[in-house]
Structure formats: C-alpha cells, structure tokens
C-alpha positions as CSV (number, residue, x, y, z in Angstrom):
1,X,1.8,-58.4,3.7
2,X,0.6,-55.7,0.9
3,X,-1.9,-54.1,3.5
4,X,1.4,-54.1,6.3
5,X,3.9,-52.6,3.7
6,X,1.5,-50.0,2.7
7,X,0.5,-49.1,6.6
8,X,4.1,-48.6,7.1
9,X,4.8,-46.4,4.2
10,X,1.4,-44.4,5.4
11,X,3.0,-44.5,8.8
12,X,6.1,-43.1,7.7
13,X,4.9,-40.2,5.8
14,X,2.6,-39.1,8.8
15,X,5.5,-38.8,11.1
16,X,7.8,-37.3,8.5
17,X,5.1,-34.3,8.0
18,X,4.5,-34.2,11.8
19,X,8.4,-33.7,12.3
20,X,8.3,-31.6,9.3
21,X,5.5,-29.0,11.4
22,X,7.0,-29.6,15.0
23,X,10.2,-27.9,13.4
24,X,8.5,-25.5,12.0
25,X,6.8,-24.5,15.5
26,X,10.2,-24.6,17.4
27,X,11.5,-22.3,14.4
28,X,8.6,-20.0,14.7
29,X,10.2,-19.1,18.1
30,X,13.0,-17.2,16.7
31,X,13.0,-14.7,14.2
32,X,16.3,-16.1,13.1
33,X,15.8,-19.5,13.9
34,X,12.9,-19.2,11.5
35,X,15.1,-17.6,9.0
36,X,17.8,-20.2,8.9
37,X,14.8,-23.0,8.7
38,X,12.8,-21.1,5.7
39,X,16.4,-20.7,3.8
40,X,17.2,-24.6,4.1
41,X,13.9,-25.7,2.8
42,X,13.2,-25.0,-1.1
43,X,9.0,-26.0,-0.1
44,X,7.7,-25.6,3.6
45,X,4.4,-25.6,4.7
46,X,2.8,-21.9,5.3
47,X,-0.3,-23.2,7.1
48,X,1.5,-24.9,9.5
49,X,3.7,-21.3,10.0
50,X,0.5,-19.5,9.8
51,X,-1.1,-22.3,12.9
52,X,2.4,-21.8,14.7
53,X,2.0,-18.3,14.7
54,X,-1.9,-18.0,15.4
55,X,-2.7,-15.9,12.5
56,X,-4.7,-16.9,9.4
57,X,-3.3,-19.2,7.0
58,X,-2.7,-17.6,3.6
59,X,-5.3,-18.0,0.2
60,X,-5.2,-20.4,-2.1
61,X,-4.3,-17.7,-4.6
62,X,-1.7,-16.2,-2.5
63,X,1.5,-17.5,-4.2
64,X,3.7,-17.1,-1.9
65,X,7.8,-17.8,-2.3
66,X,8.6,-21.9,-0.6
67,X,4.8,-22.6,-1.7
68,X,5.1,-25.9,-3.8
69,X,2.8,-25.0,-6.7
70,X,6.1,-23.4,-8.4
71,X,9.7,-24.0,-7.8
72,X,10.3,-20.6,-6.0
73,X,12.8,-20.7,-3.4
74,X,12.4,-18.0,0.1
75,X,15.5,-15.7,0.8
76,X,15.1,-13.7,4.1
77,X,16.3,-10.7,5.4
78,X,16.0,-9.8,9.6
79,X,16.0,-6.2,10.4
80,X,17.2,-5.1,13.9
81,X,15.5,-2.5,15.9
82,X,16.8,-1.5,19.4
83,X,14.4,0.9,21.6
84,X,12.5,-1.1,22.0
85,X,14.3,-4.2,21.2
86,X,12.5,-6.0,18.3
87,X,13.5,-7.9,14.6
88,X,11.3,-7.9,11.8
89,X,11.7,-11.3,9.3
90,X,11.3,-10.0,6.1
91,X,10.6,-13.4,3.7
92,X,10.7,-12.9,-0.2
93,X,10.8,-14.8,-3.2
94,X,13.9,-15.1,-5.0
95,X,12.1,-15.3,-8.3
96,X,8.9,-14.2,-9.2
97,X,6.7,-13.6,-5.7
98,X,3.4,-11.6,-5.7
99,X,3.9,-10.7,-2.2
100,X,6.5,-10.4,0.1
101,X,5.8,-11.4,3.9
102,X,6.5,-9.5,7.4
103,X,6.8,-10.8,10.4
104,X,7.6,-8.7,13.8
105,X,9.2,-10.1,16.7
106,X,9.5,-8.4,19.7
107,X,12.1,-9.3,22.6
108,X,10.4,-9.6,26.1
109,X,11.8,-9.0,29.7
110,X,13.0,-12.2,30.0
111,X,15.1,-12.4,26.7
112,X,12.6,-14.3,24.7
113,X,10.9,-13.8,21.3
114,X,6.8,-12.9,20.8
115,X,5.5,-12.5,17.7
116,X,3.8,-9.2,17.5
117,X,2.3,-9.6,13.9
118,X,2.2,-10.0,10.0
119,X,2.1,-7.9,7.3
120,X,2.1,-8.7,3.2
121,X,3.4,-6.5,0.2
122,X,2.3,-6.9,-3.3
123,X,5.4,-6.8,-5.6
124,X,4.6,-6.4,-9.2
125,X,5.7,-3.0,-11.3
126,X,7.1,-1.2,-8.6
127,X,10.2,-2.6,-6.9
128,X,10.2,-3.5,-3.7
129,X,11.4,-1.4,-1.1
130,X,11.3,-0.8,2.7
131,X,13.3,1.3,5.5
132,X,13.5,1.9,9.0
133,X,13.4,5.4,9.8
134,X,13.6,7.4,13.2
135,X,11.3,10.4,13.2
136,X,12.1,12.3,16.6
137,X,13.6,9.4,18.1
138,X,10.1,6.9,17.4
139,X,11.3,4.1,15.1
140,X,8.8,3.6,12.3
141,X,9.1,0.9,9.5
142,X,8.0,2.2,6.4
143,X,6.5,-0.3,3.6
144,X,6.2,0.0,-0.2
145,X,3.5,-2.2,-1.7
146,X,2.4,-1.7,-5.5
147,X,-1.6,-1.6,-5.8
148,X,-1.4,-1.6,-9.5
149,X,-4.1,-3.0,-11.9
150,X,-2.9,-2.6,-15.4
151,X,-6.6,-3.8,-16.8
152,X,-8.0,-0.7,-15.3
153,X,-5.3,1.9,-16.2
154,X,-4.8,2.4,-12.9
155,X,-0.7,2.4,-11.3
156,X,-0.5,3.2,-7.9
157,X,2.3,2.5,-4.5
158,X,1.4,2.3,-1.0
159,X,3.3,3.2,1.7
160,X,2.5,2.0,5.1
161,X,4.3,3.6,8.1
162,X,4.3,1.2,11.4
163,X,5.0,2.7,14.8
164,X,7.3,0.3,16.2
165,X,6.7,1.4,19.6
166,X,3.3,0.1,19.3
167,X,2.0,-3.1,19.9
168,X,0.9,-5.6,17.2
169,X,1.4,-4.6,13.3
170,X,-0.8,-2.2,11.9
171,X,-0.3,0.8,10.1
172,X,-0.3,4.2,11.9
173,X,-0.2,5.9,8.7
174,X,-0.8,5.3,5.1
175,X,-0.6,6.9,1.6
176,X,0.1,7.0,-2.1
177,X,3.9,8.0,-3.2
178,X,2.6,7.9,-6.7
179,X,-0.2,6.5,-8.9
180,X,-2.3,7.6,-11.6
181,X,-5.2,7.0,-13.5
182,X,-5.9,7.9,-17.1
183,X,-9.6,6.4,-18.0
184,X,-9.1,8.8,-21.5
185,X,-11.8,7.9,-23.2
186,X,-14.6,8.9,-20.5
187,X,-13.3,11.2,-17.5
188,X,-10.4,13.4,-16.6
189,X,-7.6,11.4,-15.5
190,X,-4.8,12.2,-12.7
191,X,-1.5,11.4,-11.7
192,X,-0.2,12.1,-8.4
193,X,3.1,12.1,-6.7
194,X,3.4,13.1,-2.8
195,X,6.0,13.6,0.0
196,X,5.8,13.5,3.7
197,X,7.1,16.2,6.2
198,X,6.9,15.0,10.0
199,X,6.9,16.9,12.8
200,X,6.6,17.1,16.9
201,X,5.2,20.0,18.7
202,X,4.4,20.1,22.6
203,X,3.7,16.2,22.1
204,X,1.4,16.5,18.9
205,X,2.5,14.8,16.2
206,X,2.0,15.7,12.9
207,X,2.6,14.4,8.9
208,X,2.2,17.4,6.3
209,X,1.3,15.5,2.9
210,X,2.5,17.6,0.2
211,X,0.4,16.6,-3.2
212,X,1.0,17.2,-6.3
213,X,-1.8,16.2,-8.9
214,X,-1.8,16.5,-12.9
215,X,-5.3,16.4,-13.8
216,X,-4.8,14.9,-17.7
217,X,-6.9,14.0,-21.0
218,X,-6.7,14.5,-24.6
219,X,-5.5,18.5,-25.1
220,X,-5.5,18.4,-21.3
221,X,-2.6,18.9,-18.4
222,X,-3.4,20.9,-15.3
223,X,-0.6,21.1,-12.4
224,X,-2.2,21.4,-9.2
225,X,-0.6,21.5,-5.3
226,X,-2.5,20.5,-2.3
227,X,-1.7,20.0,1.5
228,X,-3.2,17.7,3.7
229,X,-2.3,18.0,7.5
230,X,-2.5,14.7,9.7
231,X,-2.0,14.8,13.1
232,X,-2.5,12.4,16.5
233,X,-2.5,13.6,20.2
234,X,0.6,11.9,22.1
235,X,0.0,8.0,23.0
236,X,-2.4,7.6,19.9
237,X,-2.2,5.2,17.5
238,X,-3.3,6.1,14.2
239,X,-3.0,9.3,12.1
240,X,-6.2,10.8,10.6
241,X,-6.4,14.2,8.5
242,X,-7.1,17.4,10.4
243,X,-7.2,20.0,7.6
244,X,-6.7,20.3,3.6
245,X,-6.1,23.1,1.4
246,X,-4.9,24.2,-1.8
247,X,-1.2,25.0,-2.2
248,X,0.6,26.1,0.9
249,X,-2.1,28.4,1.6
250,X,-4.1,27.0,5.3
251,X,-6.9,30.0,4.4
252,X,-7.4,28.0,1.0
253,X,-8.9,25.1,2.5
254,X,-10.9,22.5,0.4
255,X,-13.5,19.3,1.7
256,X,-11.2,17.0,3.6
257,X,-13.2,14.3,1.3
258,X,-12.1,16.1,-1.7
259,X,-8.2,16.0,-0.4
260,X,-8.7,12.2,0.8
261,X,-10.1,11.4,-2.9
262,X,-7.3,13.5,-4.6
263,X,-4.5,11.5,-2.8
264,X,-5.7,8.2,-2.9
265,X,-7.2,5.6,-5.9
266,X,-9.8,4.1,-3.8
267,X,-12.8,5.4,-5.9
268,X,-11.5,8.9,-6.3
269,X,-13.0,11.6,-7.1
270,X,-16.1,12.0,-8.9
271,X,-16.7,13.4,-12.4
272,X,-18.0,16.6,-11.1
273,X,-15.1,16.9,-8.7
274,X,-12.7,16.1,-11.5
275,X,-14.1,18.9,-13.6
276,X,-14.7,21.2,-11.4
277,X,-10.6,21.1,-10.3
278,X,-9.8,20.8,-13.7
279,X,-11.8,23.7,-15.0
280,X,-9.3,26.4,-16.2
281,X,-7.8,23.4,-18.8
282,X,-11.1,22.0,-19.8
283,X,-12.3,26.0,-20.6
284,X,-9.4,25.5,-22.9
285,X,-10.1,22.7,-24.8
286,X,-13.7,24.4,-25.4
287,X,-12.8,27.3,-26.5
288,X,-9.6,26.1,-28.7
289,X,-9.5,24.3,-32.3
290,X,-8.2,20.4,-31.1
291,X,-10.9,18.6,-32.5
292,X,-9.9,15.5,-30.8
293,X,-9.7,17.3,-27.2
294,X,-13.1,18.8,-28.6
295,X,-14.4,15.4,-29.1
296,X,-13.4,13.8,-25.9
297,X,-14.4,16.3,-23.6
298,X,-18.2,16.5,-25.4
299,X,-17.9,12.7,-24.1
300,X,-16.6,13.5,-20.5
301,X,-19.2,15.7,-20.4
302,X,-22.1,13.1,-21.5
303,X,-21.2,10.9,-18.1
304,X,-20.9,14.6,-15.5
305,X,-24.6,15.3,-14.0
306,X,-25.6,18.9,-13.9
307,X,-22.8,21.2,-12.8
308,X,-22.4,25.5,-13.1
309,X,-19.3,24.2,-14.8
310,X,-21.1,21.5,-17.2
311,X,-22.9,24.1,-18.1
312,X,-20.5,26.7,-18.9
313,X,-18.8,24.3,-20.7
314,X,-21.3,23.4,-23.2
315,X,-21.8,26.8,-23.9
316,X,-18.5,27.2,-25.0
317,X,-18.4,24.0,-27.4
318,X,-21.5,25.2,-29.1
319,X,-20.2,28.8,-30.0
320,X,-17.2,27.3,-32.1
C-alpha cells in the first residue's frame, strides 16, 4: 500500500509539472498571452520557456526574475510596433534582477505570432532604460545594458540599436554612452561620454558618433573630441565604421583601431596610445613641481615600451 501511495504522489507531480510546461508552450504563442502567464506565476520554469521558444536555456548563474533560487517576482511590459507589425515582451524583475529579458514577436500574414528572437540586459549601476525610436521612418529599439565591473575600475553602458525591420534580434549598431576607466596607479585612465547623429542620403545610411574623451591621472585631465563615421549601403544589416578623425575636422583623421579602442572598454587602448593622445598633459606633469603627478607618471612610464614620446618624457623628469 506504501509503494501504491507513493506511485501516486510521484504520478501526480509528473503531470502537474507536465501541465505546468504545456501552459507554458501555449503561452509562448502570444506575446501577451505569455505576459499574463509570467505575471500570475511568482516561480515558472525558464528552461521550459527557453525549449518552447527554441533558443538556449539560460545559465545556472543567470539569476533571472520568476527563477526559484530567490523570491523575485517577473513584471512585464509589451511594447507595440506597427510597420511592420510586431511586440516586444520586455520581462524584469521587480526586485533585484541582474538581467532583464527581450523577447520579439512578430505578426505574420495570417494574424499569428512568431518569435523572432531574445535579447538580455545587465542591470546593475546604471538604470535601466530602453526606447523605440523612428529614424527616417525605420523603427529601431534601442537597449541600455550596464557592462560595469567595479573590481576593475571599470564603469561602462551599452547601447544596442535593433533594426526592427530586420529579421531575428541582433544589433545593427552598438556603442558606449558613457564609461570610464581609471587604473591610477599604472596607466592613463579615460572617461568617455558619446552621442549619436543619424542620417539618410540617396539610400546610405549613416550614424556620426560624436566622442568626447577625458584622458585622466594624478595632476592629469586632457579634454579631447573625436568623430567616428558609420555607415551601411541600403538593405544591409549591420553598421561598421567608415572613417575617424579628430574633432570635427574629416582632414584630421586618426587609425580607425585607435577610434574603435577610444570609444569602447573592450581592451582599449594601449599604453603607448594612451600617452601618445595624452601627451600635451603628461609634458605637464614633467615639467611641473606635483610630486605626486611626478611620481605616478615615472610609474606609467615603467610599463610604456619605447616611444619618441617615452623618451621625451624622461628627459623632462630628469632636468627637474
């Protein structure tokens, strides 16, 4: 009688976790459908979204909102697009969540949903944010997402633009709004802050990148303004930079690695690039009486392989 009672309590869990993921399929359909279902449950099961869907199922180190590891509860938000007719389920935690989750439906002839893709956002210092914009009548979402690592001194946001007349769910464009990085006790740190300017000419589009970048240290702050032009013919998909230069001056042009590097936190720039943008300040600090700024730029130096301005440099800290 034991061995029966337990079969049937076995039994009964099965099927309640089986109806559990068949509702979570015939939610999947819908992008409000699967709204209402994620708001009703406080825990649901993300694998069995993630098999529903066809994508991969998150990490086990995702910690995601509805995930029952923590009591953290999903709100949702659905965001309408017409032209072409499509929602995007935005699911996020109502507590603390390190990500927020995407998902883009698109409507087909025949009035039903297909799921055209995920995206996640890291949420931590920066709060989150998100907008759809129309840029010469082409609806692109645009994505914050906070690629911070306080251990490493390094603070950064990402924006990702999505074309939303293009299929799937991948970024057409991609950059840093601000971010900096201040490693003050071995190279010259930076902190960056950028706008975009689109435009549309006989079918070419292009994304000016307007950057301004503090190159900073001990006894050290040097303003500095570069351009960097993306551009894609008509029907493409992705953005890629065309042409970089200092200021607003195109005849000032500078490496497009060196631009690329400048905007972005993803290894930056070397030490010899950093010095070598930096100069005028670090001539400064040489020639001046900070012994402190002195000090630390003796250590930059150290770490800098052999440079024209390494060189000068250490000629200057040795007259004083």
């Amino acid at each position: 009688m034991k061995r029966a009672a337990v079969a049937i309590v076995l039994s009964s869990i099965a099927f309640s976790q089986d109806a559990r993921r068949d509702d979570i399929v015939v939610a999947s359909k819908s992008p409000t459908e699967l709204a209402r279902y994620i708001e009703s449950h406080k825990v649901f099961d993300w694998v069995a979204l993630a098999r529903a869907l066809g994508i991969p199922p998150p990490g086990q180190y995702d910690f995601r909102c509805g995930a029952a590891v923590v009591e953290n509860p999903c709100s949702t938000q659905v965001v309408n697009v017409l032209n072409p007719d499509q929602a995007i389920l935005i699911v996020q935690g109502e507590l603390l969540s390190l990500r927020d989750v995407y998902l883009r439906y698109v409507r087909k002839p025949n009035g039903e949903w297909q799921f055209s893709g995920e995206r996640t956002a890291f949420v931590k210092e920066y709060p989150r944010r998100h907008e759809v914009a129309r840029l010469t009548g082409r609806p692109f979402l645009k994505i914050a997402s906070d690629h911070s690592q306080i251990g490493f001194a390094l603070m950064q946001e990402v924006e990702d633009w999505f074309d939303l007349t293009q299929p799937g769910f991948e970024p057409a464009f991609s950059f840093t709004p601000v971010g900096s990085y201040e490693p003050f006790a071995f190279a010259v740190g930076r902190a960056v802050s950028a706008q975009c300017v689109y435009r549309q000419v006989s079918g070419v589009e292009t994304i000016d990148l307007i950057l301004d970048v503090h190159f900073n240290g001990p006894g050290l702050d040097i303003p500095a303004t570069y351009t960097g032009v993306y551009g894609r013919p008509a029907g493409g998909k992705k953005f890629s930079l065309r042409a970089a230069y200092s200021g607003w001056d195109p005849k000032a042009s500078i490496p497009l690695k060196d631009f690329e590097d400048l905007a972005g936190f993803d290894g930056g720039p070397a030490d010899e690039r950093l010095v070598t943008y930096a100069f005028s300040g670090l001539q400064k600090i040489a020639s001046g009486s900070d012994h402190d700024a002195r000090e630390w730029l003796t250590f930059v130096l150290e770490h800098v392989e052999d440079i024209p301005e390494k060189r000068t440099l250490l000629e200057m800290l040795a007259k004083r």
